[in-house]
C-alpha positions in Angstrom: 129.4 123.7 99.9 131.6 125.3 97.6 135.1 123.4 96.6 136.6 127.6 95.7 135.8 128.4 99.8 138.2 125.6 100.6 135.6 123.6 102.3 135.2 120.1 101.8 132.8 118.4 99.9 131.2 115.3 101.1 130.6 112.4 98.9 127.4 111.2 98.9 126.5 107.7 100.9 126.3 105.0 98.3 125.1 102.5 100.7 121.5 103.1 99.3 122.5 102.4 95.7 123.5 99.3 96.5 120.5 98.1 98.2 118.2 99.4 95.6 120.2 97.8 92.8 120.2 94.5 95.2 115.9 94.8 95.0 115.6 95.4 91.9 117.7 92.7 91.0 115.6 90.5 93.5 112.3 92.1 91.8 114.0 91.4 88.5 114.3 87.4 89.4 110.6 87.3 90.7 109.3 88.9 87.1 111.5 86.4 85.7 109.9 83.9 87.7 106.2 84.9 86.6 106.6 85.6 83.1 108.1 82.2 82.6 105.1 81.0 84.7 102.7 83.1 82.9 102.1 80.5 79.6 101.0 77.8 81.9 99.2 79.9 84.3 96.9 81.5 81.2 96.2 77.9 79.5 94.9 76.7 82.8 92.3 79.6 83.4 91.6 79.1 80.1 90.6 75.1 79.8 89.2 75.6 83.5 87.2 78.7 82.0 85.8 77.1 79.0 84.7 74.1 81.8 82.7 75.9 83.2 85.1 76.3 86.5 84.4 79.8 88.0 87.3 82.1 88.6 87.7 82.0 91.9 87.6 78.1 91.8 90.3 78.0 89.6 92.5 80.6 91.7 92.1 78.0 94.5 92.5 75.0 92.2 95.9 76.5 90.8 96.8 77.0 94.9 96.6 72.6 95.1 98.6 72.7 91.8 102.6 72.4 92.8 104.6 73.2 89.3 104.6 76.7 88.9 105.7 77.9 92.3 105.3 81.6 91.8 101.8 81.4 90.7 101.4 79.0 93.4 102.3 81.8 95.9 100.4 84.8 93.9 97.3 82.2 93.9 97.3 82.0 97.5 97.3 85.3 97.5 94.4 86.0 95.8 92.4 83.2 97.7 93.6 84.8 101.1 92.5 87.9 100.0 89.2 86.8 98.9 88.2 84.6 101.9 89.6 86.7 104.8 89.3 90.4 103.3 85.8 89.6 101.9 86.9 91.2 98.2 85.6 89.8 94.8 88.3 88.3 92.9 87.9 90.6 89.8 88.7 93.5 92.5 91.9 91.4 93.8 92.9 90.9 90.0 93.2 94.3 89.7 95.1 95.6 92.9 97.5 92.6 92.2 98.2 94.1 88.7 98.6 97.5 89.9 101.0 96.1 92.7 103.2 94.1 89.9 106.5 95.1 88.1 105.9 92.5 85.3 104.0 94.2 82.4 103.1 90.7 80.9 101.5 89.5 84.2 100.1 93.3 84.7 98.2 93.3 81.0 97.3 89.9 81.7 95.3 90.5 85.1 94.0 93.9 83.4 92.4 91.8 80.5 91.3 89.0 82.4 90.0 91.4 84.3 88.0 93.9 81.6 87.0 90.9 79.9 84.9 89.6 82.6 83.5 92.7 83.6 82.5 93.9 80.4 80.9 90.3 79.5 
């Protein structure tokens, strides 16, 4: 459409704008959520780790733990995934990174991740 013909030109729809800048303001909370989560989450596979707790034991311990609510639900997750889809938790590590916005939650997974499979 040309404004010189004397045809209108049509606006385009902002309706879409607005819900993408309402997700990724919602996406933006839940990073929020798990980076401020993250700290706890790490020292926990960490003393559980050097206990001699496997990793899925302590995905499923961190399920029963109540204080960080978003790992709480991203635990589940991973337990869900492992007892009802059959996967290793490694491979669920590493979809869940691939899925997540948060880089410090992604290069955590990743590393957890590398580091168990290369030993």
């Amino acid at each position: 459409m040309n404004k010189a013909d004397g045809e209108k030109v049509q606006a385009p729809f902002k309706g879409p704008k607005i819900f993408r800048q309402m997700l990724s303001r919602l996406a933006e909370e839940d990073n929020n959520g798990i980076n401020r989560e993250l700290p706890f989450a790490a020292l926990l596979f960490t003393i559980l780790a050097a206990s001699g707790v496997t990793l899925y034991e302590s995905w499923k311990k961190l399920c029963s733990i109540d204080h960080p609510p978003r790992f709480q639900k991203e635990a589940k997750e991973v337990v869900r995934q492992v007892k009802v889809l059959g996967y290793d938790p490694l491979t669920v590590m590493q979809k869940r990174a691939e899925k997540m916005n948060s880089k410090n939650y992604r290069e955590f997974l990743l590393g957890y991740v590398s580091a168990v499979r290369s030993g």
